[in-house]
LUMKOL-950789 format. One record per residue (C-alpha): residue number from 1; residue in three letters; x, y, z. Coordinates in nm, 4 decimals. Layout:
BEGIN
+-----+-----+----------+----------+----------+
:   i :  aa :     east :    north :       up :
+-----+-----+----------+----------+----------+
: NUM : Ala :        X :        Y :        Z :
...
+-----+-----+----------+----------+----------+
end
This chain:
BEGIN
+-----+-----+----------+----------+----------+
:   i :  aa :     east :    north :       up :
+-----+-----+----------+----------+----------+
:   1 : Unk :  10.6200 :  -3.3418 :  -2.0392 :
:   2 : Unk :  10.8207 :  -3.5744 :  -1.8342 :
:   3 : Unk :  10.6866 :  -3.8187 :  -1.5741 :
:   4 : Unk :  10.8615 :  -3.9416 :  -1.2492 :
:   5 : Unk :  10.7866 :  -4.3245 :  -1.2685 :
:   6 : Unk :  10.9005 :  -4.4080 :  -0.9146 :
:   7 : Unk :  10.6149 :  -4.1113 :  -0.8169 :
:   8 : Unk :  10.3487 :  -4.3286 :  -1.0338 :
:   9 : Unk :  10.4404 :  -4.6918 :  -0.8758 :
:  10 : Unk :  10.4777 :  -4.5117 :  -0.5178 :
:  11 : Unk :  10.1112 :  -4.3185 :  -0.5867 :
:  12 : Unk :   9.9916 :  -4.7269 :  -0.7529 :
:  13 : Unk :  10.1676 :  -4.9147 :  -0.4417 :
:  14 : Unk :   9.9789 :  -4.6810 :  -0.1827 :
:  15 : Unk :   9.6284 :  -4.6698 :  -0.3179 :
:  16 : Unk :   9.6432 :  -5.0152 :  -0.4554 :
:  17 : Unk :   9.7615 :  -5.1296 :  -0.0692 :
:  18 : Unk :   9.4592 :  -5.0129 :   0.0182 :
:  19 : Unk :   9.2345 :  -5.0793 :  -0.2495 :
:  20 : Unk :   9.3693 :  -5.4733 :  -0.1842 :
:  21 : Unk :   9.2365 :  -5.4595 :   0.1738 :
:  22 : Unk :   8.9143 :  -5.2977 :   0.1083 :
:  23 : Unk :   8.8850 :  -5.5756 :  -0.1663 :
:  24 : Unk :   8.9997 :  -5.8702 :   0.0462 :
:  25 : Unk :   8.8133 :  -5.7791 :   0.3473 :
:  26 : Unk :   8.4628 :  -5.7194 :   0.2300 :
:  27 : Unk :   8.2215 :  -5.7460 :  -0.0705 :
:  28 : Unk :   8.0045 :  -5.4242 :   0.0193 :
:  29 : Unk :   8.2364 :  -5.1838 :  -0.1460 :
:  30 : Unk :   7.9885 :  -4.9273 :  -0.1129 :
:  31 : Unk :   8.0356 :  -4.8132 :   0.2503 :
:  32 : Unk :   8.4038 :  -4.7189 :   0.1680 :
:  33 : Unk :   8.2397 :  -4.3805 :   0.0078 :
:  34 : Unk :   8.0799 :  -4.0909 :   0.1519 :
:  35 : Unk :   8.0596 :  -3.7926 :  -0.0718 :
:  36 : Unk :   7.9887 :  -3.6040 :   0.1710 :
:  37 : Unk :   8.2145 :  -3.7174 :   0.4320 :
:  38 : Unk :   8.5171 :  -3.6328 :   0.1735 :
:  39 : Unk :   8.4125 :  -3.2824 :   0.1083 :
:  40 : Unk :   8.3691 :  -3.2284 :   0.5118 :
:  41 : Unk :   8.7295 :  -3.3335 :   0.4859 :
:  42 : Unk :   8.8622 :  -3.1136 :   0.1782 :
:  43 : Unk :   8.6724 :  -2.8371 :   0.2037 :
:  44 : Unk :   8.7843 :  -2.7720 :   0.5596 :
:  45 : Unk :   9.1103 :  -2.8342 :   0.4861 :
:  46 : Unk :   9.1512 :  -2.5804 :   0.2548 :
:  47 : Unk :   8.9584 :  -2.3505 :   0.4532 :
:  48 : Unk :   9.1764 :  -2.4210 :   0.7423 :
:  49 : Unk :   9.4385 :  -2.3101 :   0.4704 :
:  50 : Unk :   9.2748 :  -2.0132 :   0.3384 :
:  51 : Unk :   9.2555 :  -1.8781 :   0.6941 :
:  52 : Unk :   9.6272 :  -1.9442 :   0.7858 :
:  53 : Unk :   9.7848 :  -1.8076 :   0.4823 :
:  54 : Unk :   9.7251 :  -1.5402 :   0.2001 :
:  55 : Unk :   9.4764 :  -1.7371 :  -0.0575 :
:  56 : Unk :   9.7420 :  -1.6964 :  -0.3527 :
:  57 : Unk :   9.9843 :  -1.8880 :  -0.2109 :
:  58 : Unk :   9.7410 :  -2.1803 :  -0.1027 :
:  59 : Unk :   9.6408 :  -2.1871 :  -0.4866 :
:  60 : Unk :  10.0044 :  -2.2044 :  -0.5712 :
:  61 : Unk :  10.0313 :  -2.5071 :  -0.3445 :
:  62 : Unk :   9.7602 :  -2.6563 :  -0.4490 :
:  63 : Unk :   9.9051 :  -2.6300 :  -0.7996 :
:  64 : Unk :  10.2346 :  -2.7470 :  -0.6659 :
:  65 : Unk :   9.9723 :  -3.1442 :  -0.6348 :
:  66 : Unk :   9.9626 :  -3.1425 :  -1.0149 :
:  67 : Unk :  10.3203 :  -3.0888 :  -1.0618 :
:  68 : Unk :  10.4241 :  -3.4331 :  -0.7661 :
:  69 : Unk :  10.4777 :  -3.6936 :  -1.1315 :
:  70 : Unk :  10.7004 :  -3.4151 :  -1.2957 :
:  71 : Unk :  11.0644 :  -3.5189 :  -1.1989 :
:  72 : Unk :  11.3109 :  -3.2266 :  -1.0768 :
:  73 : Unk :  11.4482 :  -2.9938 :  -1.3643 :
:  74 : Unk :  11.8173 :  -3.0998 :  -1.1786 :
:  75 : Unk :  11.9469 :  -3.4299 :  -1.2333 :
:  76 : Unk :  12.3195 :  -3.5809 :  -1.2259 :
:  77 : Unk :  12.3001 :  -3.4720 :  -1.6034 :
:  78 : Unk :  12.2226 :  -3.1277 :  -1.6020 :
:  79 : Unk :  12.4765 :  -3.0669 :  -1.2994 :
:  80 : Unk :  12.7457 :  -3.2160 :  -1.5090 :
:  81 : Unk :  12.6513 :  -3.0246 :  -1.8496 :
:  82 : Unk :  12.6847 :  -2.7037 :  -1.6383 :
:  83 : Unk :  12.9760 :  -2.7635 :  -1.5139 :
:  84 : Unk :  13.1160 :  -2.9079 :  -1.8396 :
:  85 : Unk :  12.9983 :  -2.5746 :  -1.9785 :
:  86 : Unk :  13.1689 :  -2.3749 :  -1.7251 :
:  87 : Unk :  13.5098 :  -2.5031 :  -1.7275 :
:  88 : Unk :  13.4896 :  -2.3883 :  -2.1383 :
:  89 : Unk :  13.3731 :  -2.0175 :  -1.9992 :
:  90 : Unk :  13.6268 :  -2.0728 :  -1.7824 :
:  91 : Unk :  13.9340 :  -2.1289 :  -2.0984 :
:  92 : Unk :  13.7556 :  -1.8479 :  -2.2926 :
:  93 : Unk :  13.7601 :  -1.6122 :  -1.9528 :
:  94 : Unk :  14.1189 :  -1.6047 :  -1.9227 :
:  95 : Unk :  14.2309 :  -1.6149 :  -2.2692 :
:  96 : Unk :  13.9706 :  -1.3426 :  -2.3745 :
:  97 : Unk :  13.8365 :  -1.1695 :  -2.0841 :
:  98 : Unk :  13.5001 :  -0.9981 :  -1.9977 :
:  99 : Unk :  13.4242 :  -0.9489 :  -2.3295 :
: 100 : Unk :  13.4895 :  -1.2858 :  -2.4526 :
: 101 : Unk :  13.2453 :  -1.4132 :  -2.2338 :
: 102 : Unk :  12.9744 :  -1.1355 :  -2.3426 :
: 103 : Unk :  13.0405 :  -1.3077 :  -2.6706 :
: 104 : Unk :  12.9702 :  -1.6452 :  -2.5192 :
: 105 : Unk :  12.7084 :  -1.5724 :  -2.2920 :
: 106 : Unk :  12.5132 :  -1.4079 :  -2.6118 :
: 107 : Unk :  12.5053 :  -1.7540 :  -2.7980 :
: 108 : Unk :  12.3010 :  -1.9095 :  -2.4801 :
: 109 : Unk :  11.9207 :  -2.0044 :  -2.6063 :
: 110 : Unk :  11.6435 :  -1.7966 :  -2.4325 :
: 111 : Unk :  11.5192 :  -1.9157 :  -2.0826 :
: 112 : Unk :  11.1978 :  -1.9896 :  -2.0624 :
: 113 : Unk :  11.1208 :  -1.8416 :  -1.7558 :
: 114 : Unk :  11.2691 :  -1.4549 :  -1.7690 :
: 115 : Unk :  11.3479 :  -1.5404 :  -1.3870 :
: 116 : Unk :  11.6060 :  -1.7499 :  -1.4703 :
: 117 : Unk :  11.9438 :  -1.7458 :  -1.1960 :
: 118 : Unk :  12.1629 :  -1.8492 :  -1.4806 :
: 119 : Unk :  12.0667 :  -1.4957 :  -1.6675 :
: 120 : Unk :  12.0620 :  -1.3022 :  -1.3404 :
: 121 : Unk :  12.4275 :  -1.4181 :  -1.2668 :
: 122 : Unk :  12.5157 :  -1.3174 :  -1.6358 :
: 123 : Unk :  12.3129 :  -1.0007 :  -1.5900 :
: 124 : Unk :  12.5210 :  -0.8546 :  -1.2932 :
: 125 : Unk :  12.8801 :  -1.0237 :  -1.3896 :
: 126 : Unk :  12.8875 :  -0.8075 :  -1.6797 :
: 127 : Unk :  12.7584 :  -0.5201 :  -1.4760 :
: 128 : Unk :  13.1350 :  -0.5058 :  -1.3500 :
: 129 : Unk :  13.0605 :  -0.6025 :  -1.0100 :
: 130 : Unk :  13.3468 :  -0.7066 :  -0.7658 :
: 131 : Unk :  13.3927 :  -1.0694 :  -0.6390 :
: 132 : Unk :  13.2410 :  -0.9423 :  -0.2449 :
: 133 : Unk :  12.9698 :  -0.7536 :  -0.4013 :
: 134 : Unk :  12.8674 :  -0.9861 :  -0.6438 :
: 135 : Unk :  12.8557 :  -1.2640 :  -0.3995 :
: 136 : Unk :  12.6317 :  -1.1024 :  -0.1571 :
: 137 : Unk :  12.3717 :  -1.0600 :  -0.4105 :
: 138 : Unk :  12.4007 :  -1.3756 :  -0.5742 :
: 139 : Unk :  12.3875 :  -1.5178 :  -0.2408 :
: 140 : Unk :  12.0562 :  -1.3002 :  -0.1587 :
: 141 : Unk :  11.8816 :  -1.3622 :  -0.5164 :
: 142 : Unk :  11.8995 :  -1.7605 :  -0.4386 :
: 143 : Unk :  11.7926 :  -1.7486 :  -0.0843 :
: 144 : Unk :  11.4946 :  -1.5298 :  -0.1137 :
: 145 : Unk :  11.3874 :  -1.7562 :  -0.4112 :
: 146 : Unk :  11.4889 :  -2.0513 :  -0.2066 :
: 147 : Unk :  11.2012 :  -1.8841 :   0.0746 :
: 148 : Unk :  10.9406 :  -1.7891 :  -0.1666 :
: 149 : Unk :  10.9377 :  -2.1099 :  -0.3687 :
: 150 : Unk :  10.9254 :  -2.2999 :   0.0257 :
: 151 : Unk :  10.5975 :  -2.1565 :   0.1024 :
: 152 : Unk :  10.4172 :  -2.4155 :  -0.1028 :
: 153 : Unk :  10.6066 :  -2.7059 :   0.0448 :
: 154 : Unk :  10.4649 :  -2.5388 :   0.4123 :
: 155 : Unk :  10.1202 :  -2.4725 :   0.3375 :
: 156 : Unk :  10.0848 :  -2.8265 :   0.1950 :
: 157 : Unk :  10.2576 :  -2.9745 :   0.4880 :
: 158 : Unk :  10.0463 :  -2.7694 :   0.6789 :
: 159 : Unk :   9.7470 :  -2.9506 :   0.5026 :
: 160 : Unk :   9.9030 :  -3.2639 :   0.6047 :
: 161 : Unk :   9.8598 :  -3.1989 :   0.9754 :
: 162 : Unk :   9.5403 :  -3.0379 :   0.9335 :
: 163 : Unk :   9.2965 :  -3.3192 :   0.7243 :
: 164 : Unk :   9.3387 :  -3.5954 :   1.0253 :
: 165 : Unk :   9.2054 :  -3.3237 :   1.2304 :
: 166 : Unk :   8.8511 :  -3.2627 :   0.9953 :
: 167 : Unk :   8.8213 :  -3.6111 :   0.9326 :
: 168 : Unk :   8.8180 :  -3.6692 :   1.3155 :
: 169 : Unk :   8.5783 :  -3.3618 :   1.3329 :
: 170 : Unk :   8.3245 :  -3.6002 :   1.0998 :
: 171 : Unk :   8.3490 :  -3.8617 :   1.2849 :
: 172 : Unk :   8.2348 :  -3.6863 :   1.5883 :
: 173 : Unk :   7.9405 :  -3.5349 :   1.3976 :
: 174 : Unk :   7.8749 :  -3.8534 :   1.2665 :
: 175 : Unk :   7.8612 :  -3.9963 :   1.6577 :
: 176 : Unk :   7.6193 :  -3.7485 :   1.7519 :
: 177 : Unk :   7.4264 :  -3.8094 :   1.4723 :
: 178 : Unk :   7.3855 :  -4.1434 :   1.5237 :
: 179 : Unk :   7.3870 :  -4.1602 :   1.9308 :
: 180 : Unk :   7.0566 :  -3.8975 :   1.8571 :
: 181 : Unk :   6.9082 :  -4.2079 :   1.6751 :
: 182 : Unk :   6.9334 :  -4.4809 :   1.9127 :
: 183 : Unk :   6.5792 :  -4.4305 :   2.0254 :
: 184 : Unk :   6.5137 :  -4.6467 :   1.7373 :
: 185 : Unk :   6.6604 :  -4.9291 :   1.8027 :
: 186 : Unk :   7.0614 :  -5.0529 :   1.7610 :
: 187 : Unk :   7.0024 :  -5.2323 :   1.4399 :
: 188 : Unk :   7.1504 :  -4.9709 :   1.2406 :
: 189 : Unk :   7.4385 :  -4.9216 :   1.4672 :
: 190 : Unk :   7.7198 :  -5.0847 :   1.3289 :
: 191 : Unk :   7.6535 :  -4.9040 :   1.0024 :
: 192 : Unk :   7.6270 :  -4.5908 :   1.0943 :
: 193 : Unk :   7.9698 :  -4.5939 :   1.3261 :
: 194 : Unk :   8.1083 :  -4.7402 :   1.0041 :
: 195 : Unk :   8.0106 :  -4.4510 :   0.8063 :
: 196 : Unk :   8.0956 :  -4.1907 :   1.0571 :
: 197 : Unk :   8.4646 :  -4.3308 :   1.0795 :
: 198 : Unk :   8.4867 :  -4.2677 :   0.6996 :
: 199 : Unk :   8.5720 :  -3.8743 :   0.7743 :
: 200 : Unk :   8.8775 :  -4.0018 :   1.0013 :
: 201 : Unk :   8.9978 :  -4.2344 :   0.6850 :
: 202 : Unk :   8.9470 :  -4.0003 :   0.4307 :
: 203 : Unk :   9.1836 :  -3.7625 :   0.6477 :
: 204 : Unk :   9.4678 :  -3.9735 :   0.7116 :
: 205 : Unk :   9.4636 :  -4.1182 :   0.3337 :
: 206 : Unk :   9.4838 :  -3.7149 :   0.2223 :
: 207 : Unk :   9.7437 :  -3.6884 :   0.5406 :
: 208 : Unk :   9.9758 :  -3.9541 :   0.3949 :
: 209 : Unk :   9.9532 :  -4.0189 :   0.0885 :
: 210 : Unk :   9.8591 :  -3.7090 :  -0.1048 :
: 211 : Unk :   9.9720 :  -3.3647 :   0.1140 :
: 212 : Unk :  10.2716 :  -3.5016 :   0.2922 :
: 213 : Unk :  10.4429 :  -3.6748 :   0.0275 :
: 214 : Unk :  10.3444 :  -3.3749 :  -0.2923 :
: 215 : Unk :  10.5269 :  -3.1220 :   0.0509 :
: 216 : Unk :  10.8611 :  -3.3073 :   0.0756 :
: 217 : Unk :  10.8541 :  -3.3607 :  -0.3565 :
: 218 : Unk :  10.8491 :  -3.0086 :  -0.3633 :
: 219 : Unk :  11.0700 :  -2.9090 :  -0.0679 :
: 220 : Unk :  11.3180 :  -3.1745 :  -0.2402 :
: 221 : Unk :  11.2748 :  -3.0113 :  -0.5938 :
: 222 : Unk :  11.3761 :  -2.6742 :  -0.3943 :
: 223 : Unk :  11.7046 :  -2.7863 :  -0.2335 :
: 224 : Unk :  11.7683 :  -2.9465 :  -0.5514 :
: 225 : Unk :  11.7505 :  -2.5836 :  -0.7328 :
: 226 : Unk :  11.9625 :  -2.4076 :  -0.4360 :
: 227 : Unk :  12.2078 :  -2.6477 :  -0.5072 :
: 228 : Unk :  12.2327 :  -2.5733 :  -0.8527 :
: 229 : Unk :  12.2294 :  -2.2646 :  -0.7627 :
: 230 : Unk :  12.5020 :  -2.2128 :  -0.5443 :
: 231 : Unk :  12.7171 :  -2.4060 :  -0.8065 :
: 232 : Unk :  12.6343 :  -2.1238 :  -1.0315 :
: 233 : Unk :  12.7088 :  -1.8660 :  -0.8307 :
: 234 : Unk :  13.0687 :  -2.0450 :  -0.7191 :
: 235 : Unk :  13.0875 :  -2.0591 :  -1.0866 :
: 236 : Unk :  13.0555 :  -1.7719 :  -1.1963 :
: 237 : Unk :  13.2885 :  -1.6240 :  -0.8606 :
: 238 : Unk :  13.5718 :  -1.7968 :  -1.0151 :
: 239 : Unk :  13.4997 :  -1.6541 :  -1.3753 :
: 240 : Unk :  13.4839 :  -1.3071 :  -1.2202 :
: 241 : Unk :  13.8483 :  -1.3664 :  -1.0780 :
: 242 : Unk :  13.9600 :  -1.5352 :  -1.4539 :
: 243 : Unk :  14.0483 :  -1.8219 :  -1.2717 :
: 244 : Unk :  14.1843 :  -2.1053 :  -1.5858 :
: 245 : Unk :  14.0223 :  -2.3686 :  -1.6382 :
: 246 : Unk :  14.1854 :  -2.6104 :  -1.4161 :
: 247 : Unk :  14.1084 :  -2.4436 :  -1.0965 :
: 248 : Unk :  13.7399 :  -2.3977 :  -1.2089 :
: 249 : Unk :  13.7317 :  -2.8032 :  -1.3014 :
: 250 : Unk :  13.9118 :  -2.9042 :  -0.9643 :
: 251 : Unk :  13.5900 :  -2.6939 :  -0.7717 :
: 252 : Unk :  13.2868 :  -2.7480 :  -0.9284 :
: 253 : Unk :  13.3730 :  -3.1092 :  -0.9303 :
: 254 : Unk :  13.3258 :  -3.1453 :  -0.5790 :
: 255 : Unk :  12.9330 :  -3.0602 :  -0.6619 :
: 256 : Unk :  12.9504 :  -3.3905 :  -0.8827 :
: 257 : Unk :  12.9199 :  -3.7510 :  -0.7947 :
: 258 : Unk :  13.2890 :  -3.8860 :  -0.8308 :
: 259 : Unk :  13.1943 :  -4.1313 :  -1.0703 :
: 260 : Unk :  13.1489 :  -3.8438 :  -1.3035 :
: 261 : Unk :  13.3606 :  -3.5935 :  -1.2182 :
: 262 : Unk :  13.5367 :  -3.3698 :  -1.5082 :
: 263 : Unk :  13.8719 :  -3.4266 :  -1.6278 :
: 264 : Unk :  13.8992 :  -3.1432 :  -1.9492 :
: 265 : Unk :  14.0960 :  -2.9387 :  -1.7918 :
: 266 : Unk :  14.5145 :  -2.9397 :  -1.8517 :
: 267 : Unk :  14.7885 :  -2.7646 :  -1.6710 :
: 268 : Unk :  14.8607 :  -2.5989 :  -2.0137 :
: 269 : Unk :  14.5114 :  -2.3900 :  -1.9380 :
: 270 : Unk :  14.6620 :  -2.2356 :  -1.6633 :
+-----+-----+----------+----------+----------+
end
């Protein structure tokens, strides 16, 4: 499995930032953890979540946290080996036709998810629809996936705004608590405010620097997709019209950085 490095020094910069300050600023590491205190702020969290949405799509998110170090599936390279992939369905779609590209479209390896847009595009080009038709529900396949796959980005920015909101609820508790106790004396005082701010800590540091940033990963990893996506479906718009090769090069490139855009294409492919 891959690994985004610039997710592991971001994830090592913000907890070691912190870790640094706790270390600098005081030898009694010990009041910096509250078991308790973090599962006030986790546990009603989620069941802040559970409540707002349906309880399958909160697990999804909170699957979506394991997947933050896995780098998008579309990079600068994959967006160039489609297109350089298309422009050749592109020579083979006006020399040979539909059928040609049957042939072609056979020789592609198995996806390994049976959702895959490339194979739905395939699927209902060679069901013979028009260019209109075929647009529309190209158009609809990626935007409903586009919505569906979004819901985990929301629910885990919904997290986001919701963990401040518990931890603040603990240190409240933790006030009362200890305001019941000053009958005893104010020895203890400073140490138990210290402990009842913990809750408001262990919120923000969930806020920031776990739900907010694994919500705009995975909205970014979405966009990413749609924009593959809609290069696919332009893609395959142009092979439904047998446009040559040149026309399908001087398109698709604009969906590249021009540092690597395609040149392949001749005028003699027209």
């Amino acid at each position: 499995m891959r690994i985004s490095f610039s997710t592991l020094v971001g994830i090592a910069i913000g907890f070691g930032l912190f870790a640094f300050a706790v270390w600098s600023g005081t030898q009694n590491y010990a009041i910096f953890w509250s078991a308790s205190s973090l599962l006030l702020v986790l546990g009603g969290t989620l069941a802040a979540a559970m409540i707002s949405y349906e309880g399958r799509y909160v697990w999804k998110a909170l699957g979506t946290l394991t997947q933050v170090i896995v780098p998008t599936q579309v990079s600068p390279k994959v967006l160039y080996e489609d297109v350089r992939q298309i422009i050749d369905w592109g020579r083979i779609g006006a020399r040979d036709g539909l059928r040609g590209l049957e042939t072609e479209f056979s020789k592609l390896p198995k996806p390994k998810h049976k959702d895959s847009f490339l194979q739905h595009c395939i699927k209902l080009m060679l069901a013979g629809y028009k260019e209109d038709n075929l647009r529309g529900k190209l158009e609809t396949a990626m935007n409903t996936t586009y919505e569906r796959n979004m819901v985990q980005a929301t629910i885990l920015n919904t997290m986001a705004n919701i963990a401040p909101g518990f931890g603040m609820i603990g240190t409240l508790v933790g006030l009362i608590i200890m305001l019941s106790e000053l009958d005893g004396g104010t020895g203890n005082l400073g140490a138990g405010l210290a402990i009842a701010l913990i809750t408001t800590l262990y919120g923000i540091i969930l806020a920031q620097l776990v739900f907010k940033p694994a919500s705009r990963k995975a909205e970014q990893k979405e966009q990413m997709l749609r924009f593959r996506n809609q290069l696919t479906i332009d893609a395959f718009l142009l092979l439904v019209n047998r446009a040559n090769s040149f026309e399908i090069q001087d398109h698709l490139n604009s969906y590249l950085d021009p540092s690597v855009q395609f040149n392949r294409a001749t005028r003699d492919d027209t």
